[in-house]
C-alpha positions as CSV (number, residue, x, y, z in Angstrom):
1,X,51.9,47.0,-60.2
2,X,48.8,48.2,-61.9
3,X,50.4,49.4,-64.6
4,X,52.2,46.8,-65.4
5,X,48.9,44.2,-64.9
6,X,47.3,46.6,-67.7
7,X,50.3,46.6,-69.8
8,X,50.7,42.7,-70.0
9,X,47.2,42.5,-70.4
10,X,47.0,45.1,-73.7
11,X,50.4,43.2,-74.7
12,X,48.4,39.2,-74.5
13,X,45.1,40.8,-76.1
14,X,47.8,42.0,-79.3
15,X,49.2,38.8,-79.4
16,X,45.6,37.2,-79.6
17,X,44.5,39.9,-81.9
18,X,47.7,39.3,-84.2
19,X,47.3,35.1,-84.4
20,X,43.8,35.8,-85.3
21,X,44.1,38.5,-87.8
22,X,47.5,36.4,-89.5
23,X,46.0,32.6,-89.3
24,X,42.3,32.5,-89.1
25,X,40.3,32.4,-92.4
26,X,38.5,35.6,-93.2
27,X,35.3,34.6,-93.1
28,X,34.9,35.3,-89.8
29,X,33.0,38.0,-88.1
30,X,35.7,39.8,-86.6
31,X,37.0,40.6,-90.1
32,X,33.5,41.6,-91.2
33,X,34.1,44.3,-88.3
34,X,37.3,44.7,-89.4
35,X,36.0,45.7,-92.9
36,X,33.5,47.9,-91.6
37,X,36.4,50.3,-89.6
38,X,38.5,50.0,-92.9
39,X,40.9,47.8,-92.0
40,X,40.7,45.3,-94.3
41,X,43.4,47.1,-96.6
42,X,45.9,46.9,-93.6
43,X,44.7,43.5,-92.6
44,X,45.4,41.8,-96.2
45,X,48.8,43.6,-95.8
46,X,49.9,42.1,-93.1
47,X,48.9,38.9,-94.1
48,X,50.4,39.3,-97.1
49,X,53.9,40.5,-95.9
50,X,53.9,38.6,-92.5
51,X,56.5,35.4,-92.6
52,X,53.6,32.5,-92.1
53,X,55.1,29.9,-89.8
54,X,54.0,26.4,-89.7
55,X,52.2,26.9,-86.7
56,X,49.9,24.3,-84.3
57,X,46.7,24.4,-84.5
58,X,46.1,25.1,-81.1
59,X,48.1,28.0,-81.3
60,X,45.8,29.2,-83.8
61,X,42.1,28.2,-82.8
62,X,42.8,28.2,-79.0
63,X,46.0,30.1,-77.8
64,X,44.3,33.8,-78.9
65,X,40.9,32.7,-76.3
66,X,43.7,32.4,-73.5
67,X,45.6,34.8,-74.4
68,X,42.2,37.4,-74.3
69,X,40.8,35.7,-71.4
70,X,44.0,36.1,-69.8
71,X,44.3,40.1,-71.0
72,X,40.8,40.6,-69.5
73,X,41.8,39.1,-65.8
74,X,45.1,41.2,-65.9
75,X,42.6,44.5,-66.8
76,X,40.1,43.7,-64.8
77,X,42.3,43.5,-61.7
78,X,44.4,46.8,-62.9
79,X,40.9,48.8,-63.2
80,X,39.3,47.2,-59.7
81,X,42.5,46.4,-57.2
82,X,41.1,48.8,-55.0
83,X,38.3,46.6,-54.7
84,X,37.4,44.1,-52.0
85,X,38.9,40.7,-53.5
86,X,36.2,38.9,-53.4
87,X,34.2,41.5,-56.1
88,X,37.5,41.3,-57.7
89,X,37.6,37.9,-58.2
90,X,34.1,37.9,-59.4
91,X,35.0,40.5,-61.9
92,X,37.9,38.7,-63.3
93,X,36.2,35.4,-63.6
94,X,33.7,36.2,-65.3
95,X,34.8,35.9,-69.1
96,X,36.8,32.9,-68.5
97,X,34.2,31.4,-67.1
98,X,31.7,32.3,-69.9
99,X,34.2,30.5,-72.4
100,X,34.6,27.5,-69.8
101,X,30.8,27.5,-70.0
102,X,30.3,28.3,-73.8
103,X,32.6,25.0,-74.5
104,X,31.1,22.8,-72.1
105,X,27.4,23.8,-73.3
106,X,28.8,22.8,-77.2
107,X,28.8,19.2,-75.8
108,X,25.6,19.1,-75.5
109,X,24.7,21.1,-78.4
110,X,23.3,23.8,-76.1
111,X,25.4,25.9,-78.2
112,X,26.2,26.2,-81.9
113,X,30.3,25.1,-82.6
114,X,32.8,22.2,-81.5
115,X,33.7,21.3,-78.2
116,X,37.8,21.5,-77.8
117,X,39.3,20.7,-74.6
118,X,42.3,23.1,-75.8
119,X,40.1,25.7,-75.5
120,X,38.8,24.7,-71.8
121,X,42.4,24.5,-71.2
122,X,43.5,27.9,-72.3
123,X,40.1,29.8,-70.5
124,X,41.1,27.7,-67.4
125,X,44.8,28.1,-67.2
126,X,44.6,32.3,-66.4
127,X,41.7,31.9,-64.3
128,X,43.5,29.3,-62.3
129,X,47.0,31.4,-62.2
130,X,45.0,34.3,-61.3
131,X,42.9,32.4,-58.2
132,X,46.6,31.0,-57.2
133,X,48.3,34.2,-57.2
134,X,45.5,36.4,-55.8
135,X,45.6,33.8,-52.5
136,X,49.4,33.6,-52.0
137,X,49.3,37.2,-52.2
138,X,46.4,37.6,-49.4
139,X,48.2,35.1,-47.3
140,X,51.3,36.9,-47.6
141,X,49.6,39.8,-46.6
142,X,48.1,38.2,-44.0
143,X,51.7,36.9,-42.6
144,X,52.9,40.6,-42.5
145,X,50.1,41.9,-40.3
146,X,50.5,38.8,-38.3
147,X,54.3,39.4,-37.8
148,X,53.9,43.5,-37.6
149,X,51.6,42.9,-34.7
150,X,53.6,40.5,-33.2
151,X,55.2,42.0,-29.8
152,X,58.7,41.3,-30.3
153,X,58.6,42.5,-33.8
154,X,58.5,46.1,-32.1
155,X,61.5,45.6,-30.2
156,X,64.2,47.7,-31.0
């Protein structure tokens, strides 16, 4: 299960990297990185040769934030499962919630950029998958001790 939670999670953060990398302008700091590991060449490439769709906007400025946030939960819990939940959860929360934050602060102007409730939605949607999933799970595991210590689950 582990492996699997840190193979969706590398597979989302491609995703992300590959929407960025195809449909955001090249201005950007990432690509300045980009430049600086020499990737530039292989980045115009692909940009070049990729089939560019008529894609949505939010699949372009806000889907690659979820789909990273969402990469980091599934690592996060890969890396830490054997970890109490509750320092789990704190772990796996904590980039999400810095993007929740980071949009929320850009209403006030706290922070440099545009507020875009897209954005909110896409940091909050993994967090809040992960929270459900992560208490199902513990009250399913609950329910088995409960009925493995239950007398007449012993008869044989």
């Amino acid at each position: 299960m582990r492996c699997l939670a840190a193979f969706i999670g590398i597979f989302f953060l491609t995703i992300g990297g590959i929407i960025y990398m195809l449909y955001r302008t090249q201005s950007l700091l990432v690509f300045h990185l980009a430049d600086n590991l020499g990737l530039t060449t292989w980045i115009t490439h692909l940009r070049h040769d990729a089939p560019i769709l008529n894609v949505s906007g939010w699949v372009v400025y806000s889907l690659p934030g979820g789909l990273w946030a969402a990469a980091y939960i599934l690592i996060i819990e890969a890396i830490t499962h054997p970890w109490p939940q509750k320092k789990r959860m704190l772990w796996a929360s904590s980039i999400p919630m810095c993007g929740i934050i980071s949009e929320l602060l850009q209403v006030i102007d706290f922070l440099p950029g545009t507020f875009d409730i897209i954005d909110v939605i896409c940091y909050s949607v993994p967090l809040m998958l992960y929270i459900q999933l992560t208490s199902c799970l513990k009250q399913k595991d609950r329910c088995t001790q409960i009925i493995s210590s239950h007398p007449s689950s012993n008869i044989e």
